[in-house]
C-alpha positions as CSV (number, residue, x, y, z in Angstrom):
1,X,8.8,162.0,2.9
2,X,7.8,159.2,5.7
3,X,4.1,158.6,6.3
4,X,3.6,156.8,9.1
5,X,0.2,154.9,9.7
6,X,-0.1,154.3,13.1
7,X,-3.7,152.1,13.4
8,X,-4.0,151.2,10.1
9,X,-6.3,148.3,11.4
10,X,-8.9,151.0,10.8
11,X,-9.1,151.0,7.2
12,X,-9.8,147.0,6.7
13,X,-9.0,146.1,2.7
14,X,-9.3,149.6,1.7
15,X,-6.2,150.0,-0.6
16,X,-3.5,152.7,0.4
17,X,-1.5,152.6,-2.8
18,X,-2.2,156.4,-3.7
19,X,-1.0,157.4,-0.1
20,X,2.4,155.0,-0.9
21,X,3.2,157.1,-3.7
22,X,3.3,159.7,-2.2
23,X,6.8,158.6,0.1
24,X,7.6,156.3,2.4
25,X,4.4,154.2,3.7
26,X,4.8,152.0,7.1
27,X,1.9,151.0,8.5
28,X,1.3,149.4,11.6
29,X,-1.4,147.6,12.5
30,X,-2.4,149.5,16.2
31,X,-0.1,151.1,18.1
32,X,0.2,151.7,22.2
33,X,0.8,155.1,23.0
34,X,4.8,154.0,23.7
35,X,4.8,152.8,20.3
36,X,2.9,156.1,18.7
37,X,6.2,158.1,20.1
38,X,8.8,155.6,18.9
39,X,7.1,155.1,15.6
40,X,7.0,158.8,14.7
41,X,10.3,160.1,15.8
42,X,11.2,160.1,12.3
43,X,7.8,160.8,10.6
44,X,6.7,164.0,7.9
45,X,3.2,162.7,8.1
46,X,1.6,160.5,10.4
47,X,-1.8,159.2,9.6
48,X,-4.2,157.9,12.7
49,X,-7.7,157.2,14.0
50,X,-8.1,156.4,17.7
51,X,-3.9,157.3,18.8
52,X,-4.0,160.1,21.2
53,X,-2.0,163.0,20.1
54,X,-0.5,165.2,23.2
55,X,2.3,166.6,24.2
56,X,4.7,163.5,24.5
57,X,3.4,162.2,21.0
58,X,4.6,165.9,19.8
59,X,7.5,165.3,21.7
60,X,8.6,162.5,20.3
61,X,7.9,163.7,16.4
62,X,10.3,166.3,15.8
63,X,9.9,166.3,12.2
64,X,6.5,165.7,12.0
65,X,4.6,168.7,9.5
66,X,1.3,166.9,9.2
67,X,-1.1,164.6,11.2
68,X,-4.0,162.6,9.0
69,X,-7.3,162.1,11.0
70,X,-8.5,159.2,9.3
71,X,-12.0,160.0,10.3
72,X,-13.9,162.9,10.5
73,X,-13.9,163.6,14.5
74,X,-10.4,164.8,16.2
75,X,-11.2,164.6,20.0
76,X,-8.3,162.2,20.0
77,X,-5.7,165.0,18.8
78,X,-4.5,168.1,20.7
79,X,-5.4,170.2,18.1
80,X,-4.4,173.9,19.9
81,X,-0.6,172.3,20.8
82,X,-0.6,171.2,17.1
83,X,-1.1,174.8,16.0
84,X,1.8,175.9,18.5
85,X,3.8,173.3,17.3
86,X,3.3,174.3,13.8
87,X,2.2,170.8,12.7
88,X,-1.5,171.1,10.3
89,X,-4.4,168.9,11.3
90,X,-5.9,167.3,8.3
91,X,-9.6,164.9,8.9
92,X,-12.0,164.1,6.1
93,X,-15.2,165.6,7.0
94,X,-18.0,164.3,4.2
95,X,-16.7,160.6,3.3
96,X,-18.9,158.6,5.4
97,X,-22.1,160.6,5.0
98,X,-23.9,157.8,2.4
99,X,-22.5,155.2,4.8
100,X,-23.8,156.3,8.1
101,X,-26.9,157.7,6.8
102,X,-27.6,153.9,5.4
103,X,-26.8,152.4,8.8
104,X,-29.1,155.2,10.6
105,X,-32.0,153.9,8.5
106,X,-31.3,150.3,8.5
107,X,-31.6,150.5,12.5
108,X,-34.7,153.0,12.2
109,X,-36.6,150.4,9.9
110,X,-35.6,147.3,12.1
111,X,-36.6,149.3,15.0
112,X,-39.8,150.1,13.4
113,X,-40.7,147.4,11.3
114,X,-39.7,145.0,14.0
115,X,-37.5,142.9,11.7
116,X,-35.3,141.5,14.4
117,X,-38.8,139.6,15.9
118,X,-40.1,138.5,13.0
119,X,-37.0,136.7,11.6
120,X,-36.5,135.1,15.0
121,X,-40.6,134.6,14.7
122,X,-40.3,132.6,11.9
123,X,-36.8,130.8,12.3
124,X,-37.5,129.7,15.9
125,X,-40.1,127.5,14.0
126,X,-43.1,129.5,16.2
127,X,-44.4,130.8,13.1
128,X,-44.7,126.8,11.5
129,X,-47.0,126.0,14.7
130,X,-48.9,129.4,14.6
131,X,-52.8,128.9,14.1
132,X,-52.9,131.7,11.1
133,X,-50.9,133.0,8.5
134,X,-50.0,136.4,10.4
135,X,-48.1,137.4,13.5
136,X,-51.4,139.5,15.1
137,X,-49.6,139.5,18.4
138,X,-47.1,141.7,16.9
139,X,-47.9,144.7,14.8
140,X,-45.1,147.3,13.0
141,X,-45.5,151.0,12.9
142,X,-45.6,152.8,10.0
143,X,-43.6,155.8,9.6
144,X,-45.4,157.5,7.0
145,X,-47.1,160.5,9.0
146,X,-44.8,160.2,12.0
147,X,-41.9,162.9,12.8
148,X,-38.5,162.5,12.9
149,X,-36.2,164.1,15.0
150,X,-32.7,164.8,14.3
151,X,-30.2,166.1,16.8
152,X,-27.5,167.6,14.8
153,X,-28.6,168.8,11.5
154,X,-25.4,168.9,9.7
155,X,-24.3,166.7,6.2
156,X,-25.4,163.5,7.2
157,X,-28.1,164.7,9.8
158,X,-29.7,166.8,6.2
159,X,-29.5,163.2,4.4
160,X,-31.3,161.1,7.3
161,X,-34.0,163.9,7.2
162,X,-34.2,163.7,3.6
163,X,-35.1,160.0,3.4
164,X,-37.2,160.6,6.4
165,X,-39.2,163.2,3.9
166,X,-39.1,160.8,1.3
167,X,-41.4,157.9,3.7
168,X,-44.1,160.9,4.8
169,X,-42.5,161.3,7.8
170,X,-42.6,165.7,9.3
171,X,-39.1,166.4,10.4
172,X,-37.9,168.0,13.2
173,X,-34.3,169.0,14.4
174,X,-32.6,170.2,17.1
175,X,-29.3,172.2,16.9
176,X,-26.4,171.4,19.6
177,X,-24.4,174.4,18.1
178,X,-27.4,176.9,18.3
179,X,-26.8,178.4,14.5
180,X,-29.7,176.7,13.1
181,X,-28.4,177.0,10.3
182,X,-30.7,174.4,8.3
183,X,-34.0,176.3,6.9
184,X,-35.4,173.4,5.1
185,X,-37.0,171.7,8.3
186,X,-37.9,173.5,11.5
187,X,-35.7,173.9,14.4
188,X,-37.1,173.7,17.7
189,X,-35.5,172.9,21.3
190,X,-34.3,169.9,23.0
191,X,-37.7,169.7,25.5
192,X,-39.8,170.1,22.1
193,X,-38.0,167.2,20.1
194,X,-38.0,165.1,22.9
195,X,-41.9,165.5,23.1
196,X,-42.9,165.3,19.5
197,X,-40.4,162.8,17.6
198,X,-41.5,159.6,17.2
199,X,-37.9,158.4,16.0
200,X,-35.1,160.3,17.4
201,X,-31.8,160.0,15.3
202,X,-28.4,161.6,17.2
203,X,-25.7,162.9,14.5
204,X,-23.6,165.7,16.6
205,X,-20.0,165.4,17.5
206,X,-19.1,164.8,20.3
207,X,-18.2,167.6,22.5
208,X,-19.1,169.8,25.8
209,X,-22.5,170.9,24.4
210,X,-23.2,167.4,23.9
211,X,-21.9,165.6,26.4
212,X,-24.8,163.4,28.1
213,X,-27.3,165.5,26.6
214,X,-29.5,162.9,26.6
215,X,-29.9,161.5,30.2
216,X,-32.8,159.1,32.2
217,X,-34.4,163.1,32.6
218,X,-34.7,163.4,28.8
219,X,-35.6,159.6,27.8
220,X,-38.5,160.3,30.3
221,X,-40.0,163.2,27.9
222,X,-40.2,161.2,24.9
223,X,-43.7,158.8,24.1
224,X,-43.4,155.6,25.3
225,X,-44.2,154.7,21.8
226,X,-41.0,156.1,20.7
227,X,-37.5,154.9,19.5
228,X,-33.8,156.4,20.2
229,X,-30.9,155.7,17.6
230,X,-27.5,156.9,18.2
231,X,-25.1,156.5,14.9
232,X,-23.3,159.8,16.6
233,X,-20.7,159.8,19.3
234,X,-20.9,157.3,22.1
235,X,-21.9,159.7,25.2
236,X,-24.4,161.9,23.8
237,X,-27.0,159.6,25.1
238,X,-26.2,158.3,28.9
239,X,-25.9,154.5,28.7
240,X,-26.9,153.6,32.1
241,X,-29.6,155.7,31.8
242,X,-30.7,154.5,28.6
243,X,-30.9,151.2,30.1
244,X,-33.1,152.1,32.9
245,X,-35.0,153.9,30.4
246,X,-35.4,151.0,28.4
247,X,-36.2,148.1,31.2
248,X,-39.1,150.9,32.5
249,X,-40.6,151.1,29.1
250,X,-40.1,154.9,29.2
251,X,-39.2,154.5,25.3
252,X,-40.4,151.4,23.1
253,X,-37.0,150.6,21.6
254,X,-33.4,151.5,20.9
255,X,-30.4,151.2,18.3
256,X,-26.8,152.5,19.1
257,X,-23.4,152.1,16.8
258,X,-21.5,154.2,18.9
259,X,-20.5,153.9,23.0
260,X,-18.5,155.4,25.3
261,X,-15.9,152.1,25.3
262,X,-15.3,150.8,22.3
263,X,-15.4,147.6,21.6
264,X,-18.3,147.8,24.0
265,X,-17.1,146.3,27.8
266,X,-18.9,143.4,28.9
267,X,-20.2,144.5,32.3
268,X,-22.1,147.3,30.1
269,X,-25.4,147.8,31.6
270,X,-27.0,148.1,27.8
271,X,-25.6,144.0,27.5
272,X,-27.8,143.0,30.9
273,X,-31.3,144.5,29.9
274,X,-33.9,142.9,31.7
275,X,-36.0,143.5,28.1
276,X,-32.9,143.2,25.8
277,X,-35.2,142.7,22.8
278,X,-35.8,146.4,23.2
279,X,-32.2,147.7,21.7
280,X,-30.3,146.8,18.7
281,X,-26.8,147.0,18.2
282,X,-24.4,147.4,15.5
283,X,-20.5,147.4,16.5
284,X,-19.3,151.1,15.2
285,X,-19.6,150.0,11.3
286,X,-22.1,153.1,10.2
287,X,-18.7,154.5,8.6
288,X,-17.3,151.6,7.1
289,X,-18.6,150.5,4.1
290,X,-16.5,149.6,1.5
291,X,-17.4,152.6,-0.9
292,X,-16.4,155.2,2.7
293,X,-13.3,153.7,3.4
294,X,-12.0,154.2,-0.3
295,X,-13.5,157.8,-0.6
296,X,-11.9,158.2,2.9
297,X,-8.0,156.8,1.5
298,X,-8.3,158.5,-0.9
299,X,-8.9,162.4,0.5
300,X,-6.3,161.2,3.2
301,X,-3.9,161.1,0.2
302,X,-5.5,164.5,-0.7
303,X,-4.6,166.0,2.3
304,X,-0.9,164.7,2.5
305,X,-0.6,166.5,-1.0
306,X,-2.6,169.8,0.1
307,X,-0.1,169.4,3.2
308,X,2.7,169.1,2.2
């Protein structure tokens, strides 16, 4: 059997010795999409995480029986011309939940607690010449008290809430599916979350429910008192418009892991902010920790067994 890792740039140092005995393993570092079709002519498996699966990929993979998401979303694969094609679809749903959940609340408490400020406060050497022994000019919020609002209440939507439960905070959540099917914390609509949420935390795939479901419209609903993070899909929440949102003071603060380009372009509009202090940034790491990526090689080797 030839398993064929077409990006395997993705995983970092995470080992991929149980997927090697399992066949044959090449692994290339990133591939174009000419080289996804020449790589996999001869491929049983191929394993991927941003290569775009259509019909010429298909095409070119004859042989091909299984493709490996190595991730959990699959907008990147054809998954109805799989199914005709008779090749399985394989992602790993649950490994990153910890992970992204961590990197959700590390953004909310920096956010909130104003971290980013105070280190540059103290560092710039402005707190050395301050009169007294406090920053007055620049109080946190607490969270106890305050709600939450999650959009998307699935695995790792249920553990942000829970550690938002955990500081006192009410918790809220909206459903982009409709099922509700969470009966732990309330469900209410998208005007409603938008109104009462003091921290708003996206975790929804990515899809045409979702699509710019938060626009310049929406950011306008929420307190001006009130902070956006997005360790979701890039596109949920309209970047240009979060920008505008942002300079304007509709919302006091942002944090976003995920965008529509990735790596982020340059001329991005969130990169030019007139009040950049008022968004962090991390560069799409909520999933990789190094405990995620060795759950995630590891049920990718699970799935090439269960496939197979």
């Amino acid at each position: 059997m030839k398993i064929v890792f077409l990006d395997s740039i993705s995983m970092g140092d995470a080992s991929l010795e149980e997927m090697a005995a399992l066949g044959e393993l090449v692994c290339y570092p990133s591939s174009t999409a000419q080289e996804a079709r020449e790589r996999v002519k001869d491929a049983d498996v191929a394993c991927l995480n941003k290569v775009i699966v259509d019909q010429a990929f298909l095409d070119a993979a004859p042989k091909l029986r299984l493709i490996c998401e190595a991730g959990t979303g699959i907008n990147n694969i054809d998954v109805k011309l799989c199914e005709q094609r008779g090749v399985i679809v394989r992602n790993v749903a649950a490994y990153s939940t910890d992970s992204v959940a961590q990197t959700a609340w590390m953004h909310i408490l920096n956010l909130a607690g104003r971290a980013f400020h105070y280190q540059d406060f103290v560092t710039s050497g402005a707190y050395s010449k301050n009169p007294v022994h406090v920053d007055f000019a620049h109080p946190f919020m607490e969270l106890a008290g305050k709600t939450l609002g999650i959009v998307g209440m699935g695995a790792i939507g249920r553990k942000v809430a829970a550690i938002g439960r955990a500081m006192g905070m009410e918790v809220i959540y909206y459903s982009t599916s409709g099922t509700s099917h969470c009966k732990e914390y309330p469900s209410v609509s998208l005007q409603e979350l938008l109104e009462k949420a003091d921290v708003i935390s996206i975790h929804a795939p990515y899809n045409e429910k979702t699509a710019g479901l938060i626009g310049y419209k929406e950011l306008c609903r929420m307190k001006p008192t009130a902070y956006l993070v997005n360790t979701g899909r890039g596109g949920i929440a309209v970047e240009a418009d979060l920008a505008r949102a942002l300079d304007e003071g509709c919302i006091a603060g942002a944090a976003l892991d995920v965008y529509v380009k990735e790596p982020l372009s340059a001329d991005s509009p969130l990169l030019h902010l007139v009040h950049p202090e008022r968004l962090l940034f991390s560069p799409h790491i909520a999933w990789y920790s190094r405990e995620a990526r060795a759950r995630l090689a590891h049920e990718m080797a699970e799935n090439i067994r269960k496939g197979w």
